[in-house]
N, C-alpha and C positions, 0 to 999 in steps of 0.2 A: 356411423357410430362415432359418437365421442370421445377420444382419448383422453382420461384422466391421467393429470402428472403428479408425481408424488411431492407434498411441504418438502421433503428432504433436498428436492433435485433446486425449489425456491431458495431456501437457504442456503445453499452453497454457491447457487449464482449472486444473492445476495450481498455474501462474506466476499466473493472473490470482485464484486463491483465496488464495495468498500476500500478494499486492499488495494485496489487500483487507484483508487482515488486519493488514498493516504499518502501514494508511492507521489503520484503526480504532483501532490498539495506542496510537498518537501520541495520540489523543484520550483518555486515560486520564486522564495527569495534567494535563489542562485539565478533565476533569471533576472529577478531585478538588482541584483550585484554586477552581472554582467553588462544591463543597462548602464548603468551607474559609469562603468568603466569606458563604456563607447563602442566595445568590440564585440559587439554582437552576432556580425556576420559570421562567423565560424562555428559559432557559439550555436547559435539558429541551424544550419547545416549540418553540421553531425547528429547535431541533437534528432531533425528530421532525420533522416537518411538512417540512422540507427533505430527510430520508433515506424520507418515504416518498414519492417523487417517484419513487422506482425503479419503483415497480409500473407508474403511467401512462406514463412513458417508454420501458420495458421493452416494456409492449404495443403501441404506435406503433413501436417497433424491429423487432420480431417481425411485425407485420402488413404492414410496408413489404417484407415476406421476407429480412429479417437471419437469419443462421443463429442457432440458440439459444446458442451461445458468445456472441454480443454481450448477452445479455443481465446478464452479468461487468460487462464491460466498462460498459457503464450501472452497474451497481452501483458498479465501482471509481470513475469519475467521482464519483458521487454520494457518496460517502464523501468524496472530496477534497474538494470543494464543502460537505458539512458539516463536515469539518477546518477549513476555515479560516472559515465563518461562526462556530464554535464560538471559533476565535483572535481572532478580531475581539469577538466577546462578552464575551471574559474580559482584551481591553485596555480596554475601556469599566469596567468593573468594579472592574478593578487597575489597580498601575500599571505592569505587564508591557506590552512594546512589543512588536508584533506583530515587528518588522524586529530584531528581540533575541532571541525566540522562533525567527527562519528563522536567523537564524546559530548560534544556541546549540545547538536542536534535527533545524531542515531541512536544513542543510549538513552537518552531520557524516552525516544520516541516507542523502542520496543521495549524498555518498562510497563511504560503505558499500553501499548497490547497487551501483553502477556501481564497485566494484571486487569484489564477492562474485559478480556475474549474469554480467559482461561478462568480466572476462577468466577465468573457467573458462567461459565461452561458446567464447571465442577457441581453449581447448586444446581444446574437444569438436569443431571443425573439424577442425583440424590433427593431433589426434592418433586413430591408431585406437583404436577399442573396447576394453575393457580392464581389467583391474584398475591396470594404469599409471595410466591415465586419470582412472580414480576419485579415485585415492591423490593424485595431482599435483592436481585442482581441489578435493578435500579440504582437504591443504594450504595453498593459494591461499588460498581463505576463508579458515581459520582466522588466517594471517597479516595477511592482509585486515582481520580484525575489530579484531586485533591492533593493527596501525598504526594503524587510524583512532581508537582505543581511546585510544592513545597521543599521539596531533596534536591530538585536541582533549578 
């Protein structure tokens, strides 16, 4: 017998493979700042040794009987947590300020979520199913990016 999984259990693995990948995308150009600077080796090592926390964590998640979607969610935690040990590394280094870095970078970045997730959330309530639908939270984002594009 075939176990059918429900769109909802899709979409949140979805959202939270997104989320990861935003978190990780950010750590780009702090890696290649660190490049830039020569010192990488510390930079590289903490950064591991703090992202493979997921596996241990992962498994105490799962064994306490977490459904296997939390094991994301450990992931995406852990990516934020090397995000910002990685920010912290590269103010020690430079002379980039972490609190210049969250305005420059973090604040426009969750603008942009929380106006690209949330309000085309907002219309997939309210409106029915649809190519409307589509086209309207299409839209939205695009505009979304748009502004924020534009404000900072």
């Amino acid at each position: 017998m075939v176990r059918r999984v429900s769109t909802d259990v899709y979409r949140r693995f979805t959202i939270l493979i997104f989320s990861i990948s935003l978190v990780d995308v950010l750590n780009m150009p702090v890696s290649m700042i660190m490049l830039a600077t020569g010192r990488v080796a510390k930079y590289n090592m903490v950064a591991s040794i703090v992202g493979l926390f997921v596996l241990p964590i992962s498994y105490i998640v799962l064994r306490m009987g977490a459904v296997p979607l939390s094991v994301f969610i450990v992931s995406l935690f852990i990516s934020i947590v090397v995000q910002v040990v990685c920010v912290y590394i590269m103010q020690s280094v430079t002379t980039i300020k972490v609190s210049i870095y969250f305005f420059k970078v973090g604040l426009p970045l969750i603008c942009l979520v929380v106006m690209t997730f949330f309000i085309p959330s907002i219309l997939h309530l309210v409106m029915d199913e649809g190519m409307g639908r589509m086209v309207c939270s299409l839209l939205i984002s695009i505009l979304s990016v748009i502004f924020v594009t534009l404000l900072y």
